[in-house]
C-alpha positions as CSV (number, residue, x, y, z in Angstrom):
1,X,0.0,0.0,0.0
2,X,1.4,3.0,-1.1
3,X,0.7,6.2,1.4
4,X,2.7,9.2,1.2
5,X,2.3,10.5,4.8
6,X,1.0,9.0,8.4
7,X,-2.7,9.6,8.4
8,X,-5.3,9.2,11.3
9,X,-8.6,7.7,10.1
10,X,-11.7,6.6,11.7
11,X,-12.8,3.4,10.6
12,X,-16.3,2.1,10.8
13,X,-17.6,-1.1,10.9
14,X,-21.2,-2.2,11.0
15,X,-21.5,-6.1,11.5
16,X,-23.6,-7.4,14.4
17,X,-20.6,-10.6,14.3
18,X,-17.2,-10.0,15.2
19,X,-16.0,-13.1,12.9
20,X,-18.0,-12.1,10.2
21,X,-16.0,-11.4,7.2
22,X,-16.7,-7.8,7.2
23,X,-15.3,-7.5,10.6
24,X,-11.8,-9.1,9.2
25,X,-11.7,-7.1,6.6
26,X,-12.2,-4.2,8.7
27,X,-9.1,-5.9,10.5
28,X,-7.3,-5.7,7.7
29,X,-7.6,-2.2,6.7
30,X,-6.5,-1.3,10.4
31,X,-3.9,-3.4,10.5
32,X,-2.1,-2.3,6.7
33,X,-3.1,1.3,7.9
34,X,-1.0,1.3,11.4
35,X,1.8,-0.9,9.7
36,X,2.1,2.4,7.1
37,X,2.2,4.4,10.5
38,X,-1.3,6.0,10.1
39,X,-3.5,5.9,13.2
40,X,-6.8,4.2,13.4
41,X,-9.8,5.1,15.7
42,X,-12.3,1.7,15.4
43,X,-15.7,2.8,15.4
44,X,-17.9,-0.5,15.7
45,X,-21.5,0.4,15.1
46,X,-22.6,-2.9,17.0
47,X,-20.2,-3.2,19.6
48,X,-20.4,0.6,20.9
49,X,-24.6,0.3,21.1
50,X,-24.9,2.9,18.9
51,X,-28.4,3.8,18.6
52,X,-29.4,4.2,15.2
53,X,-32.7,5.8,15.8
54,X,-33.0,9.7,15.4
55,X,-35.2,11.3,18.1
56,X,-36.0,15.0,18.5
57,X,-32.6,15.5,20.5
58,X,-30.6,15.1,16.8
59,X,-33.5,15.7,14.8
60,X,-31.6,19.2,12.6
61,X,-33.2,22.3,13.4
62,X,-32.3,24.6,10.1
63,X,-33.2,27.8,11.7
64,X,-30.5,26.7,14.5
65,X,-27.2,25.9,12.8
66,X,-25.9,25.6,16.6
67,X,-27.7,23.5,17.8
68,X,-26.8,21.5,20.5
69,X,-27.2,17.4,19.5
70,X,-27.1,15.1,22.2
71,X,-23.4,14.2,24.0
72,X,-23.4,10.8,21.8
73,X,-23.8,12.6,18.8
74,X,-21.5,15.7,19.6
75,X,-18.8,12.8,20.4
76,X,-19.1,11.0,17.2
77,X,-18.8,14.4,15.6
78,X,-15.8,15.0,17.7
79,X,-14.0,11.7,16.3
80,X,-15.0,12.6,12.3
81,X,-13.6,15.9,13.1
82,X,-10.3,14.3,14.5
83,X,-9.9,12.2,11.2
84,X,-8.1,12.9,8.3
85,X,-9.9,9.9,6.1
86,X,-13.2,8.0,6.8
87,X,-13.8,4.0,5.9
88,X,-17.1,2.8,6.5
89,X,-17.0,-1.0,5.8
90,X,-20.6,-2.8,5.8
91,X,-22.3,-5.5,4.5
92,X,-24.9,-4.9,1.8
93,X,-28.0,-5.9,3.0
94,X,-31.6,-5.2,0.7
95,X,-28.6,-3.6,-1.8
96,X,-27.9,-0.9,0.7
97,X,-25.8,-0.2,4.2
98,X,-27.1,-1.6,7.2
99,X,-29.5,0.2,9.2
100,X,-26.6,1.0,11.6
101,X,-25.1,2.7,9.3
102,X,-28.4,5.0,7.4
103,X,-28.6,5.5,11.5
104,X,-25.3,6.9,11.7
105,X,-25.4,9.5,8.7
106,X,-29.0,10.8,10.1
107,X,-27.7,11.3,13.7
108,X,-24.3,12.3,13.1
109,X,-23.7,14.0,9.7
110,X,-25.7,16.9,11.0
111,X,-27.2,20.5,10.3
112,X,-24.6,22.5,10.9
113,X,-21.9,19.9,11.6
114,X,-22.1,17.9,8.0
115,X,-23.4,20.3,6.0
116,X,-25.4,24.1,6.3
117,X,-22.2,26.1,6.0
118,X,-20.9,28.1,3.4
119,X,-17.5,26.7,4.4
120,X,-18.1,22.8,4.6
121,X,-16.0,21.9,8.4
122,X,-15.7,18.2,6.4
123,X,-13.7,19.3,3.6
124,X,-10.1,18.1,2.6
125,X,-11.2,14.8,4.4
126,X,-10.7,11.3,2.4
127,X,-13.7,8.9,2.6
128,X,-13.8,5.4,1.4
129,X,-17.0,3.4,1.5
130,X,-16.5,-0.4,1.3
131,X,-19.3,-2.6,1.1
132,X,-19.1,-6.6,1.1
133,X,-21.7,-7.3,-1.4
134,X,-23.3,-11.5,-1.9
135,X,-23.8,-10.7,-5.5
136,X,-21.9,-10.7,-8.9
137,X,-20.9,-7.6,-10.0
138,X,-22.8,-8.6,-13.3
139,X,-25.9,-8.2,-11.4
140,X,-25.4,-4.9,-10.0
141,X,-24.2,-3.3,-12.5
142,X,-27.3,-4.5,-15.0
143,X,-29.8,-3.5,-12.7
144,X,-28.1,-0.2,-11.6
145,X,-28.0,-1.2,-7.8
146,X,-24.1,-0.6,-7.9
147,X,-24.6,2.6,-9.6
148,X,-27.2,3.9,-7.3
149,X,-25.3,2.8,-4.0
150,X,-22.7,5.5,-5.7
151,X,-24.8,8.0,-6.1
152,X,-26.5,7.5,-2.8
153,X,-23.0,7.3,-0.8
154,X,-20.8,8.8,-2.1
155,X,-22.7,11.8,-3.6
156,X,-25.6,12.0,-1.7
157,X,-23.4,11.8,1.8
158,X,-19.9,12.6,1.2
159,X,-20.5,15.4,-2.0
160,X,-22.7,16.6,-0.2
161,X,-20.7,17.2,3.3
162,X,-18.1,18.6,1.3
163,X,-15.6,15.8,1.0
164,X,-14.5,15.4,-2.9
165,X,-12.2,12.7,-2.4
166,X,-14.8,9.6,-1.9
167,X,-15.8,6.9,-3.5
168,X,-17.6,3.7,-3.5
169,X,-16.2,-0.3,-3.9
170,X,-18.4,-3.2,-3.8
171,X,-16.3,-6.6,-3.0
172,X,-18.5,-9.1,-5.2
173,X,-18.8,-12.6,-4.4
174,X,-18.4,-12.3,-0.3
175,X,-21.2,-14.7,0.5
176,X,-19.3,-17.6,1.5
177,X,-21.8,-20.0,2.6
178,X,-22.1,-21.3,-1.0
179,X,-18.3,-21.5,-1.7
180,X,-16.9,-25.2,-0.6
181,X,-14.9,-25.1,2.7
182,X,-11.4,-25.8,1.3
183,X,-11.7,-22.9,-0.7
184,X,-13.1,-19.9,1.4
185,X,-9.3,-19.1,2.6
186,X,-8.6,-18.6,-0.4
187,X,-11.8,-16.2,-1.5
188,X,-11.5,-14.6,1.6
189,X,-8.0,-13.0,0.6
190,X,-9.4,-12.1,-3.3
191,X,-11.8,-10.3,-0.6
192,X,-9.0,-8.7,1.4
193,X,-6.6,-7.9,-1.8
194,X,-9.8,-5.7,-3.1
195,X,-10.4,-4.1,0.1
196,X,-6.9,-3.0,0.0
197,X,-6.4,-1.9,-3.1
198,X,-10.0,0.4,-2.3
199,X,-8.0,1.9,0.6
200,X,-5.3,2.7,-2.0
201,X,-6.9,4.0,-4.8
């Protein structure tokens, strides 16, 4: 991996299993991150509690763009601040993020925080979304799921926040129940080569 300076990032994982594959490829990316000599704050959805439901607390106020959010929020704010890259990795579930993770964006990405300023505070930031997706990317990409998980991410959320430098990266083919035993070690690193090479790129 090929990373011109130390960076801290915040990476977030949203798997309700810690051996699921998405959790060892969020492994992964931490560990080929600190081995470059970047810092990694682990933000797991599931094992924090973090509730994804928006109540009036976080619910954004436009006519008060300083508002105060509850102290969960305003600390999840405070780590995104700290960062100078994002990675959310999640399964795809119904061809979009986990609830945990819609949860997150609507608590946390906020008015006023996230977006409502004529100077975006997220800007300059690097965000990679990596989702672990059952299907062949033959499928996505004829019904335009892939396509609109792009738009939806990495326009809809990170565009919109002001952070230029995102993009999306489906990892095909991750449902492993189907794939014979002797040869999920091997289809789990193809999984682990393209998550790296979407933190590169």
């Amino acid at each position: 991996m090929d990373r011109p300076t130390a960076r801290h990032a915040l990476l977030v994982v949203a798997h309700p299993r810690h051996d699921s594959l998405t959790a060892q490829v969020a492994g992964h990316l931490r560990a080929r991150i600190e081995d470059a000599g970047g810092t990694v704050d682990l933000l797991d959805l599931y094992a924090e509690r973090f509730d994804p439901r928006l109540t009036p607390a976080d619910e954004p106020d436009s006519e008060d763009r300083e508002k105060r959010y509850s102290p969960e929020v305003h600390a999840h704010m405070d780590r995104i601040a700290a960062a100078d890259e994002i990675l959310v990795v999640f399964p795809v579930w119904w061809f979009a993020p986990p609830a945990a993770v819609k949860g997150w964006i609507d608590r946390v990405w906020n008015y006023g925080f996230a977006y409502g300023r004529s100077r975006p505070r997220l800007a300059g930031k690097r965000m990679r979304w990596i989702g672990l997706a059952g299907g062949p990317a033959e499928e996505y990409g004829k019904t335009g799921l892939g396509a609109a998980l792009d738009l939806q991410l990495r326009a809809g959320v990170s565009e919109f926040c002001g952070i230029t430098d995102a993009s999306v990266r489906l990892l095909h083919g991750t449902e492993l129940s189907g794939v014979p035993h002797a040869l999920r070690p091997e289809r789990a690193r193809q999984v682990m080569a393209a998550a790296e090479e979407a933190l590169s790129s």
